[in-house]
NUDONU-251698 format. One line per 5 residues: number of its first residue (from 1); their letters; for each residue x, y, z of C-alpha. Coordinates in nm, 4 decimals. Each point is the difference from the previous one (the first is absolute). Layout:
BEGIN
NUM) a) X,Y,Z ~ ...
This chain:
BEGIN
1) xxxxx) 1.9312,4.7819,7.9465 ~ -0.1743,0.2258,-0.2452 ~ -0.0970,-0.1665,-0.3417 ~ -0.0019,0.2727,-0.1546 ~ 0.3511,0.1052,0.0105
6) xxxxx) 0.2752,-0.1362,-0.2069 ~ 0.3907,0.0781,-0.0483 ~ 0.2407,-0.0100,-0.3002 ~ 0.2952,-0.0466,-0.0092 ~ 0.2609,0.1235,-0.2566
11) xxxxx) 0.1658,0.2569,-0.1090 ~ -0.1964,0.3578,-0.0313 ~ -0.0268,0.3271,-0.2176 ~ -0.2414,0.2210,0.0294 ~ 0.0012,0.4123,-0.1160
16) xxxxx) -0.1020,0.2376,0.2225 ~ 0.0784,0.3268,-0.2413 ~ 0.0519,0.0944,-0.3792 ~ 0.4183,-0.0226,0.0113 ~ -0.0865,0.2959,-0.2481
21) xxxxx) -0.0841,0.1885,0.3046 ~ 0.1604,-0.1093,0.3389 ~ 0.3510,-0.1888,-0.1922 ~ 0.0407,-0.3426,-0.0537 ~ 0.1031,-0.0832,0.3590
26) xxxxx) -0.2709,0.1247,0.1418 ~ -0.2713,-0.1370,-0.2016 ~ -0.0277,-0.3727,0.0949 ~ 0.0230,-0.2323,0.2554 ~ 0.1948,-0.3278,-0.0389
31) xxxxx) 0.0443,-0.3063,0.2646 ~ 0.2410,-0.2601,-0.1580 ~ -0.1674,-0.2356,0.2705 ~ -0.3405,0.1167,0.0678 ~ -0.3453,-0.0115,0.1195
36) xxxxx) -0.3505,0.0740,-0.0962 ~ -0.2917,-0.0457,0.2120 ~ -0.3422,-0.0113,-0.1536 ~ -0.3207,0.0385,0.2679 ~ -0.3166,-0.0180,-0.2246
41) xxxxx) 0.0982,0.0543,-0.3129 ~ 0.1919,0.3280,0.0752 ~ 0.3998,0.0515,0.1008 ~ 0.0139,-0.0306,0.3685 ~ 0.3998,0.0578,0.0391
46) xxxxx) 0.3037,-0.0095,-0.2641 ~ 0.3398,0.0236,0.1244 ~ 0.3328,-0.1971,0.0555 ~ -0.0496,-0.4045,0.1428 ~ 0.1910,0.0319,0.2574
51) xxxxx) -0.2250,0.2827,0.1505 ~ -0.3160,-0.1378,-0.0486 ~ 0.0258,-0.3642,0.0575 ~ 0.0384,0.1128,0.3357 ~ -0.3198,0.1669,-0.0022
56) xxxxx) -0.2553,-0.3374,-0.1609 ~ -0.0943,-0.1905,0.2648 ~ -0.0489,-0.3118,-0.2037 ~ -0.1040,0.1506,-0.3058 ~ 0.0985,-0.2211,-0.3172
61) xxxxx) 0.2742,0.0600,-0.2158 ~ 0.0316,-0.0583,-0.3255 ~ 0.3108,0.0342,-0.1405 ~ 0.1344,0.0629,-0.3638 ~ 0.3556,-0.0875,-0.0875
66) xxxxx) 0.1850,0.2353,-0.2731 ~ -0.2995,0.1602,-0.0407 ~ -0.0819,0.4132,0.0508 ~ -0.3355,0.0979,0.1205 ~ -0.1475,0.3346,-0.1387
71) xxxxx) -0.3261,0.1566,-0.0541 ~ -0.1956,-0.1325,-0.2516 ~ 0.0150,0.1860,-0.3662 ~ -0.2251,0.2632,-0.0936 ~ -0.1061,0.0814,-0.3758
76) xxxxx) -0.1228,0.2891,-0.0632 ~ -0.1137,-0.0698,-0.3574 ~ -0.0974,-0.3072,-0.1957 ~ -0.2611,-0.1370,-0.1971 ~ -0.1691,-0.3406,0.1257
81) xxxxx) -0.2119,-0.0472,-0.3846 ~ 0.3314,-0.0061,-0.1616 ~ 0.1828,-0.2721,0.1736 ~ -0.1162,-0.2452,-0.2904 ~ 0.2018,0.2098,-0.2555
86) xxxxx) 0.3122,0.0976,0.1931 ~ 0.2706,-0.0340,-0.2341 ~ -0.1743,0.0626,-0.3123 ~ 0.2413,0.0972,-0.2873 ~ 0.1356,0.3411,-0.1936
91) xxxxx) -0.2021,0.2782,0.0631 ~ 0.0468,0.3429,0.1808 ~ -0.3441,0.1272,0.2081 ~ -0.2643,0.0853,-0.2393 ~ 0.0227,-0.2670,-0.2191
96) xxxxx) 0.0526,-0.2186,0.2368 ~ -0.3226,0.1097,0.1792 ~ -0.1522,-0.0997,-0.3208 ~ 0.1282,-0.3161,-0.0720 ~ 0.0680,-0.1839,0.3254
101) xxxxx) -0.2365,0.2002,0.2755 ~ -0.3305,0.0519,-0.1281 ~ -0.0726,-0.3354,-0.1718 ~ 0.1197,-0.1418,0.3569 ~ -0.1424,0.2209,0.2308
106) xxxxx) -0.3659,-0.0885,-0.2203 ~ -0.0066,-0.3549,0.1684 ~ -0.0327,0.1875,0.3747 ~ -0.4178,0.0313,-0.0866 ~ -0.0050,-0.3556,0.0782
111) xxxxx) 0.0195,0.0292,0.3958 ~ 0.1128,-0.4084,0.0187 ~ 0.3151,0.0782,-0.2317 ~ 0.0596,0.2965,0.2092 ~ 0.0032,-0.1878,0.3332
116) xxxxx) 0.2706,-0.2360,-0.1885 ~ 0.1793,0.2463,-0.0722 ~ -0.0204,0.1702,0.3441 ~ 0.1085,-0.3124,0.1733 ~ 0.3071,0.0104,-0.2388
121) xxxxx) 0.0974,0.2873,0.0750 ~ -0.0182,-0.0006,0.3485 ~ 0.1961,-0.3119,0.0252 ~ 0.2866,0.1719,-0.2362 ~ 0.0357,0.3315,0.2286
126) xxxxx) -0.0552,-0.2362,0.2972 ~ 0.2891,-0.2544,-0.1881 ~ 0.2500,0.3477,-0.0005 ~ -0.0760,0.1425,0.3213 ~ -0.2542,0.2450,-0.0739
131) xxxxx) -0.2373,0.0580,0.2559 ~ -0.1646,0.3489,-0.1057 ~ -0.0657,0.1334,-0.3581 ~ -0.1649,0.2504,-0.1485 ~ -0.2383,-0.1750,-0.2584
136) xxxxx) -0.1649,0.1233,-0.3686 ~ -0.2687,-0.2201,-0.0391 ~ -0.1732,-0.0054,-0.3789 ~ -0.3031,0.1798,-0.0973 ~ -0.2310,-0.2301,0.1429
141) xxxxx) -0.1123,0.0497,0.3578 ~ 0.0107,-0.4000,0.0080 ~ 0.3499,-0.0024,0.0000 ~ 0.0469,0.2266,0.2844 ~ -0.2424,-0.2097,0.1869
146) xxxxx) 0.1787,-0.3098,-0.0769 ~ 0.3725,0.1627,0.1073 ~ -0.1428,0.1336,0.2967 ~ -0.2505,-0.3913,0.1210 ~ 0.3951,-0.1344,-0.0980
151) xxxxx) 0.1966,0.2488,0.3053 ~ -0.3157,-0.0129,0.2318 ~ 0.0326,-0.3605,0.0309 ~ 0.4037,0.0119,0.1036 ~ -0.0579,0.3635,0.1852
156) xxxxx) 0.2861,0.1704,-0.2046 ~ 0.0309,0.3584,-0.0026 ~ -0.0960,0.1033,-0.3911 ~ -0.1017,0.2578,-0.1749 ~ -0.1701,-0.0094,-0.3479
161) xxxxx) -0.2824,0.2158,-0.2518 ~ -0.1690,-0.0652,-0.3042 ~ 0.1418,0.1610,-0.3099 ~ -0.1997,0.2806,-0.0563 ~ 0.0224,0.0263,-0.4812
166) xxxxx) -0.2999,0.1535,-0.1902 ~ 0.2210,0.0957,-0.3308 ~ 0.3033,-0.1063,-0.1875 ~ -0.0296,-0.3411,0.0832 ~ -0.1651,-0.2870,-0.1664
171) xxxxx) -0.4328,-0.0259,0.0626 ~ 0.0047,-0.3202,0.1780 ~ 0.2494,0.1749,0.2344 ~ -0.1584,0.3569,0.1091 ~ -0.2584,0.1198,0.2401
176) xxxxx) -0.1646,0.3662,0.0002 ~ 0.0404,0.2432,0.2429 ~ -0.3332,-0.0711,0.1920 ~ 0.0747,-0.3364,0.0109 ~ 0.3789,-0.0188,0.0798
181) xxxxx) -0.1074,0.2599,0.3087 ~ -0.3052,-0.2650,0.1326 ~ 0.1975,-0.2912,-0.0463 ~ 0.3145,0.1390,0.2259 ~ -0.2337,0.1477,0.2336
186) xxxxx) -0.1939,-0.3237,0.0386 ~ 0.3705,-0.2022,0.0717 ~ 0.1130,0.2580,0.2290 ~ -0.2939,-0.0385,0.2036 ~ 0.0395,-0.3467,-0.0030
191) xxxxx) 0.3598,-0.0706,0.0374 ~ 0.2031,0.3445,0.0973 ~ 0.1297,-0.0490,0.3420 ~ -0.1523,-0.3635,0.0608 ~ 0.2487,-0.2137,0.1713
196) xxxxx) 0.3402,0.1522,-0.1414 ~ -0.0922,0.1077,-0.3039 ~ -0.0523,0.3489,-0.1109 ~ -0.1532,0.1023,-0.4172 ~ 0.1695,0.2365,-0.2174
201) xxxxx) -0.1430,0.1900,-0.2955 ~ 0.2061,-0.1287,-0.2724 ~ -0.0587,0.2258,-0.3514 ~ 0.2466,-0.2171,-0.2032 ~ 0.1487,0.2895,-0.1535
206) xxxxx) -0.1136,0.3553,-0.1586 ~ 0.0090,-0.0845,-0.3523 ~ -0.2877,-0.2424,0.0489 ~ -0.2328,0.1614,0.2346 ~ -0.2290,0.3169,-0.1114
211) xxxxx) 0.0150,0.2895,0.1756 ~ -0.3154,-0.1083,0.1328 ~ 0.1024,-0.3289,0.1535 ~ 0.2943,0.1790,0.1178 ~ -0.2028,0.2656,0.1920
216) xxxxx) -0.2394,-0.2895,0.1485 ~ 0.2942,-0.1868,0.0910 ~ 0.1560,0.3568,0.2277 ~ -0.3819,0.0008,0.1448 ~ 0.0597,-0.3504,0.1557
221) xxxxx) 0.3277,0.0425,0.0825 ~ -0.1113,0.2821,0.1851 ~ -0.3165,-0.1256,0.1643 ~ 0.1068,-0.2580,0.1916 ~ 0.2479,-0.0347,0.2847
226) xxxxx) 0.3813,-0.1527,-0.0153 ~ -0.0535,-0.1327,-0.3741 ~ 0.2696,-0.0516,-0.2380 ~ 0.1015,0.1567,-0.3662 ~ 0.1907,-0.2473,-0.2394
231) xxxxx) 0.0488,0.0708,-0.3583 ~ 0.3123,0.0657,-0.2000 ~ 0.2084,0.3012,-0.1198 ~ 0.2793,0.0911,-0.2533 ~ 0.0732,-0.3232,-0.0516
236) xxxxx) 0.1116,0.0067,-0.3536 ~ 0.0527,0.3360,-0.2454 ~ -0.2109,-0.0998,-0.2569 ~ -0.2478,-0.0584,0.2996 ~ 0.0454,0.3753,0.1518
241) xxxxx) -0.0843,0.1250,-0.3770 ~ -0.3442,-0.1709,-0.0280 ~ -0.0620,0.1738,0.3121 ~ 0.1037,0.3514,-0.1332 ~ -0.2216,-0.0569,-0.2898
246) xxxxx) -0.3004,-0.1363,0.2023 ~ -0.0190,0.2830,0.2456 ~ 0.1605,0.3103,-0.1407 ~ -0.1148,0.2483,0.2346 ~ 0.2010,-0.1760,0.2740
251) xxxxx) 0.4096,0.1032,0.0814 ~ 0.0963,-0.3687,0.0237 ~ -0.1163,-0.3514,0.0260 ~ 0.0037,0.0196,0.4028 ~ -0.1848,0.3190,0.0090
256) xxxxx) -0.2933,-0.2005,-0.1881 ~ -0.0147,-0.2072,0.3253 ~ 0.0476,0.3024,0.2058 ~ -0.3279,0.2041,-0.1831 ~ -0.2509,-0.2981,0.0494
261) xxxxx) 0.1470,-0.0437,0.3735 ~ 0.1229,-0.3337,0.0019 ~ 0.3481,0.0756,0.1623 ~ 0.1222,0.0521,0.3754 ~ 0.0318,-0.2482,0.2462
266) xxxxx) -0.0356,-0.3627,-0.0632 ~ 0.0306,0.0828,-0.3699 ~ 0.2736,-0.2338,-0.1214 ~ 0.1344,0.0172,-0.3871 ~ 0.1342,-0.2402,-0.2091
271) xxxxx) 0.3091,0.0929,-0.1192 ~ 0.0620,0.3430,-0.0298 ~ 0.3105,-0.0559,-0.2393 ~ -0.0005,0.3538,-0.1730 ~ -0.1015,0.2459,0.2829
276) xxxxx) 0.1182,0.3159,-0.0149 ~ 0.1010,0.2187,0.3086 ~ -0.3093,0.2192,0.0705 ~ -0.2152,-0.3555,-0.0181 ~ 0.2131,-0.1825,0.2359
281) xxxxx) -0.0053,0.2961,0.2418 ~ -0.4035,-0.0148,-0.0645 ~ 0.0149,-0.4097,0.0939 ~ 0.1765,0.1089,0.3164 ~ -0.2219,0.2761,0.1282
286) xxxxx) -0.3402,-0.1909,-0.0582 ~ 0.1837,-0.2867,0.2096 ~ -0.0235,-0.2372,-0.3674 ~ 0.2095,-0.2179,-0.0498 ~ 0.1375,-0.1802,-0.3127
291) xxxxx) 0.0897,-0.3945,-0.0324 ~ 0.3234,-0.0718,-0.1339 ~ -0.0304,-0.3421,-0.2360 ~ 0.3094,-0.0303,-0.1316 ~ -0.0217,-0.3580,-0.1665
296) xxxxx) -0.3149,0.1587,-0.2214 ~ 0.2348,0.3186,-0.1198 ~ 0.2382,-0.1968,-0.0803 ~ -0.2348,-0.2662,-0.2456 ~ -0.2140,0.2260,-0.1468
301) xxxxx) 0.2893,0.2326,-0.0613 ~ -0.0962,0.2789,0.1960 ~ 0.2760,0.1736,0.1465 ~ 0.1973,0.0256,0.3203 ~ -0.1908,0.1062,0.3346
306) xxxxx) 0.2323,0.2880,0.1334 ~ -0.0625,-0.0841,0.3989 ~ 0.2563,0.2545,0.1290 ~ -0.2551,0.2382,-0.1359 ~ -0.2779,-0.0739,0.1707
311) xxxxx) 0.2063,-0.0170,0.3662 ~ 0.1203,0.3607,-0.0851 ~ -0.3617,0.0940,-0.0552 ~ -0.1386,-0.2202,0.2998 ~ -0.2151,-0.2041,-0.2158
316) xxxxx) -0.1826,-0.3463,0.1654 ~ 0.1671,-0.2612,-0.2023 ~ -0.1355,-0.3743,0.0027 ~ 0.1385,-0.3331,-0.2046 ~ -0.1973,-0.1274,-0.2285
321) xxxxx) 0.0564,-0.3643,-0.2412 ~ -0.2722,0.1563,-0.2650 ~ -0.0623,-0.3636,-0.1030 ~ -0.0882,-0.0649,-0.2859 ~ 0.1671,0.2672,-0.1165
326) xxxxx) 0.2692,-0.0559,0.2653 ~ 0.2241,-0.3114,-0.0458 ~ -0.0169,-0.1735,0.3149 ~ -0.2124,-0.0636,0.3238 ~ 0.2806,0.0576,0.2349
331) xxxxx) 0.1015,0.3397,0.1793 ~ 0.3168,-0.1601,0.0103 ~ 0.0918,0.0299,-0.3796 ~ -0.2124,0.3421,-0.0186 ~ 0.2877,0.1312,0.2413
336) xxxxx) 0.2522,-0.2098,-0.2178 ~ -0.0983,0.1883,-0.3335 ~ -0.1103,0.3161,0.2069 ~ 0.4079,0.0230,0.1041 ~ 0.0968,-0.0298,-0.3553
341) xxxxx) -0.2584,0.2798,-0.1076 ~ 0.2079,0.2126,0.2582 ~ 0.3482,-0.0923,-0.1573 ~ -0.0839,0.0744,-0.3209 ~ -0.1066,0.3559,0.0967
346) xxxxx) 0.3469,0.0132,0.1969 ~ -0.1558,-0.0422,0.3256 ~ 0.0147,-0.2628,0.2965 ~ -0.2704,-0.1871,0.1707 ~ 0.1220,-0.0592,0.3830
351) xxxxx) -0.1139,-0.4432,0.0640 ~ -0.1994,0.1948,0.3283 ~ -0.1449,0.2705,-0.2304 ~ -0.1282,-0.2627,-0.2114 ~ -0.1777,-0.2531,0.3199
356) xxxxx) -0.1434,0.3745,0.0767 ~ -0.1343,0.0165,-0.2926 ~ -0.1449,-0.3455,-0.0120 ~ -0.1132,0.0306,0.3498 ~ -0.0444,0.3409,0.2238
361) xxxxx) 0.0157,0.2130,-0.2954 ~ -0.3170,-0.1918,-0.1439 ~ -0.1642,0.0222,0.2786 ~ 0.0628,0.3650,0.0420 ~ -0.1427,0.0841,-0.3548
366) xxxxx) -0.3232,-0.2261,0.0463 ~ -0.0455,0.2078,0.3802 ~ 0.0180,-0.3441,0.1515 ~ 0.3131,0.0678,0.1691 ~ -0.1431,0.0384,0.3426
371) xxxxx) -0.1801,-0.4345,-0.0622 ~ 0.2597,-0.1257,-0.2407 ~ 0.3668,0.0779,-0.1377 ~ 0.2586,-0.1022,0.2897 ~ -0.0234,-0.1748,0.3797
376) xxxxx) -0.1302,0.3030,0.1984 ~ -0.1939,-0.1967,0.3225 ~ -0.3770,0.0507,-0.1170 ~ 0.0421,-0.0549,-0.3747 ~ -0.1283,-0.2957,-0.2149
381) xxxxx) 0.2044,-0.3031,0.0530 ~ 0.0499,-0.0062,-0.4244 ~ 0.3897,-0.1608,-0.0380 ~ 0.2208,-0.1951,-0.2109 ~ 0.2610,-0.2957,0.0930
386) xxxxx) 0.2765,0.0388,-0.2710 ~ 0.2278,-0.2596,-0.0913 ~ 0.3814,0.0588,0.0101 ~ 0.0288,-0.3554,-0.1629 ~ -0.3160,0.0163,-0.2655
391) xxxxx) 0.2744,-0.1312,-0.3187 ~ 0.2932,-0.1363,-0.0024 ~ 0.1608,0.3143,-0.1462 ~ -0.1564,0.2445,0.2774 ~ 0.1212,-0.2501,0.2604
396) xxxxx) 0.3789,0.0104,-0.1373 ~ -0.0426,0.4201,-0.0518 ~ -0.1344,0.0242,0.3658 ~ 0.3321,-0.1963,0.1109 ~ 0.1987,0.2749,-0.1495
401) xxxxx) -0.1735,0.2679,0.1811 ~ 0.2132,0.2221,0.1944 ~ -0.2819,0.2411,0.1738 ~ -0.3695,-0.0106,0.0341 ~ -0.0594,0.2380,-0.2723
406) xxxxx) 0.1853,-0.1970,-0.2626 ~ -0.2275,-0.3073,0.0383 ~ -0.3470,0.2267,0.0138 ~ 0.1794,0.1528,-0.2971 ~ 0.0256,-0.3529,-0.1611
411) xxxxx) -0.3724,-0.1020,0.0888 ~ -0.1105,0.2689,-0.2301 ~ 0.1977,-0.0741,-0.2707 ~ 0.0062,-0.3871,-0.0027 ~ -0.3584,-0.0474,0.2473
416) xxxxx) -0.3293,-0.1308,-0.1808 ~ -0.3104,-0.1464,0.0920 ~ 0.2462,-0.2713,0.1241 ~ 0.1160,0.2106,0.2576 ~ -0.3160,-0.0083,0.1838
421) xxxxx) -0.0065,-0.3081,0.2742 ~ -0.3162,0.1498,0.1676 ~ -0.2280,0.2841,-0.0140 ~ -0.2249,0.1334,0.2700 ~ -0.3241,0.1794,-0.0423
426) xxxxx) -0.1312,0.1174,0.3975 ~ 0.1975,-0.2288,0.1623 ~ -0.0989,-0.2800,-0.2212 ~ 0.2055,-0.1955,-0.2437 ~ -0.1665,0.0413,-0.3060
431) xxxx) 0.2965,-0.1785,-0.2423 ~ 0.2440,-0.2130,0.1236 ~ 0.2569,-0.1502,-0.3401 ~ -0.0346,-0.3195,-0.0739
C-alpha cells in the first residue's frame, strides 16, 4: 500500500465556477457522503464514497461524522503586526492608524517579538481554517523574515511584503525610497517563490508613500517575475480626499496607482469601498482585483462594499478579515457580516456565492486558482473538516435543516473558529481542536 495516500471521509463542497457566471447549480460540487484522496500532499480524487471506495485498495479511511469537508479559506487581505490590537476601541481609519497601528506595528523592529507574533498568528488562521493569506508585514524587513521562517517551517502557501512608508507616518515607522526598494528586493530574492511562498510589494497606502517610493515600488513590481501588489484603496472618504490633495495632477486615487505602474495582475486592493464605474472597469481590464473585508467596513465605519458591481464589471474579488481592523479571524463570520453588508444595500448573498468567495473566488483573485481554491486532481491538498455539531445551538439548527443549502447557510451565520475540527495544509494536519 502506498504511504503516501490517504482518504477522507465526509461530506464535500467544493466550487468549480463564480455562481456569478455559470448559476448557482452549476458552480459547485457537493457529495453528502464523500471522498477525498490525498497522494503527496496534492488531491488525488474527490467524488461520491460509494464510487471511490471501490477504487482504494486498502488505502485508510478516515472518517468525519456531521462534519463537511471544503477547501481550506483563503484571505486575501490582513495584517499579521496588528493581531495584538484587534479590537481596539472607537475610531474610524485615520485616527485609528494613529492611535492603535503605528505605536503597535513599532514593536515589529525587534525580530524575537515579531516571530511571537508570527507564531500567533499562524496558529489563529490555522485555528479558523485558513490555509492561504495574503500578508502586510510592518516596515521592518525583520518582520517579513520572521512571517515568512514561521510558513516555511509548516510549508503553507503565503504570501506577504514589507510595508513600503517614507511620509505621513510617524519617524520610527518610515523608510526612504532607496531603502524601502533594497530591502524588498533583498526579501524577494530570498523568499519569493521558496517552498510555497511568493513576496508582494506592499506600499501601505498612497497618502504615505512619496511619489518617489511609489515609482520605486512600480520598478520592482515590474522587474521581477510572478510578484504580488498589496496595498489599500478607497477605503474611507475622508481617506480618498487626502489622496486628491496629495497628488492633484492625478483623475482619482486608483489612477495614482495606475501612473507609477503598480496595478494589473496579481495586484490585489484592500477594500475598494467607494469605486466608481470607470475604476472598477480599470481593476477588471488590468486583471486587479480588489479584497472585500467586510468585518473592517463595518468597524471603522466605512461603508458598504457594493459586490454586484464588481461581477457586472468582471472584477477579481477576494475575502479578506482585515484584522486588526477586521473583527474576527474567521472567514466564517467575514461571510456572516459580508451577507448583512449585502442586505442592507437590498441585495442577497447566495450561502454558495459566499464558500466561492471564501474559497475559489480567492484563489482566482490571488492567480492561484490553477494550485489552490477547490479539489481539481493536481491542486494543493489545503482543506477544512467543518463541524455540523461545533455548539450546542449549531447542533439543534443543523437538526432543523431541510436542504443542504440551509445548513451551509447556517455555518456562516452561526460558524466560528469553533467550527473548525481540523485543518490541512499539503496534506498535513496542521490544527486539529482540542
Amino acid at each position: 500500500m502506498n504511504q503516501s495516500v490517504k482518504a477522507y471521509r465526509a461530506a464535500i463542497l467544493h466550487s468549480i465556477a463564480d455562481p456569478a457566471v455559470v448559476g448557482v447549480e452549476q458552480s459547485y460540487e457537493y457529495f453528502e457522503d464523500g471522498v477525498l484522496v490525498i497522494d503527496n500532499g496534492q488531491v488525488a480524487k474527490v467524488g461520491p464514497a460509494e464510487q471511490v471506495l471501490a477504487t482504494l485498495n486498502g488505502v485508510e479511511v478516515i472518517e468525519y461524522s456531521n462534519a463537511l469537508i471544503t477547501p481550506g479559506f483563503i484571505d486575501t487581505h490582513i495584517h499579521y503586526p496588528q493581531s495584538g490590537m484587534i479590537a481596539s476601541y472607537g475610531e474610524q481609519l485615520l485616527d485609528w492608524l494613529n492611535t492603535y497601528t503605528f505605536p503597535t506595528e513599532q514593536q515589529f523592529s525587534d525580530k524575537a517579538h515579531a516571530s511571537d507574533v508570527a507564531g500567533i498568528f499562524l496558529k489563529e488562521l490555522l485555528r479558523n481554517g485558513t490555509t492561504t493569506a495574503l500578508v502586510f508585514g510592518s516596515v521592518h524587513k525583520q518582520s517579513v523574515d520572521a512571517f515568512f521562517e514561521a510558513c516555511e517551517s509548516l510549508n503553507l502557501r503565503m504570501i506577504a511584503g514589507k510595508v513600503l512608508m517614507d511620509r505621513n507616518a510617524p519617524d520610527y515607522l518610515t523608510d526612504t525610497p532607496e531603502s524601502g526598494y533594497a530591502d524588498s528586493k533583498e526579501l524577494i530574492q530570498r523568499w519569493h517563490g521558496k517552498g510555497r511562498l511568493h513576496y508582494a510589494v506592499t506600499p501601505r497606502f498612497a497618502p504615505t508613500s512619496t511619489p518617489e517610493q511609489l515609482a520605486l515600488a512600480g520598478k520592482l513590481y515590474q522587474e521581477f517575475p510572478d510578484l504580488y501588489m498589496h496595498t489599500h484603496l478607497s477605503e474611507n472618504l475622508k481617506e480618498i480626499e487626502w489622496v486628491k490633495a496629495l497628488f492633484p495632477e492625478r483623475s482619482g486615487y486608483l489612477d495614482v496607482y495606475d501612473h507609477y505602474q503598480l496595478i494589473g495582475p496579481r495586484s490585489v486592493f484592500a477594500h475598494g469601498v467607494h469605486l466608481c464605474d470607470d475604476e472598477c472597469q480599470r481593476l477588471a481590464e488590468t486583471g486587479s482585483a480588489v479584497a472585500f473585508c467586510p468585518t473592517s467596513n463595518l468597524f471603522l465605519g466605512s461603508g458598504l462594499f457594493d459586490l454586484n458591481k464588481m461581477e457586472q464589471h468582471k472584477v477579481r474579488v477576494g475575502l479578506g478579515t482585515d484584522v486588526g481592523a477586521g473583527t474576527s479571524f474567521s472567514q466564517l463570520q467575514s461571510l456572516n457580516e459580508a451577507y448583512k453588508i449585502m442586505q442592507l444595500q437590498g441585495k442577497k448573498l447566495d450561502p454558495f456565492k459566499s464558500f466561492y468567495l471564501a474559497t475559489l473566488g480567492g484563489a482566482n483573485a490571488l492567480y492561484l486558482d490553477d494550485k489552490i481554491g477547490n479539489f481539481s486532481t493536481g491542486k494543493d491538498a489545503d482543506f477544512v473538516v467543518l463541524d455540523y455539531n461545533s455548539t450546542p445551538l449549531m447542533s439543534y439548527r443543523m437538526q432543523q435543516a431541510k436542504s443542504f443549502e440551509e445548513k451551509l447557510f447556517a455555518l456562516t451565520m452561526l460558524g466560528d473558529d469553533r467550527s473548525v475540527k481540523e485543518t490541512f495544509a499539503a496534506g498535513v494536519s496542521v490544527h486539529r481542536r482540542g
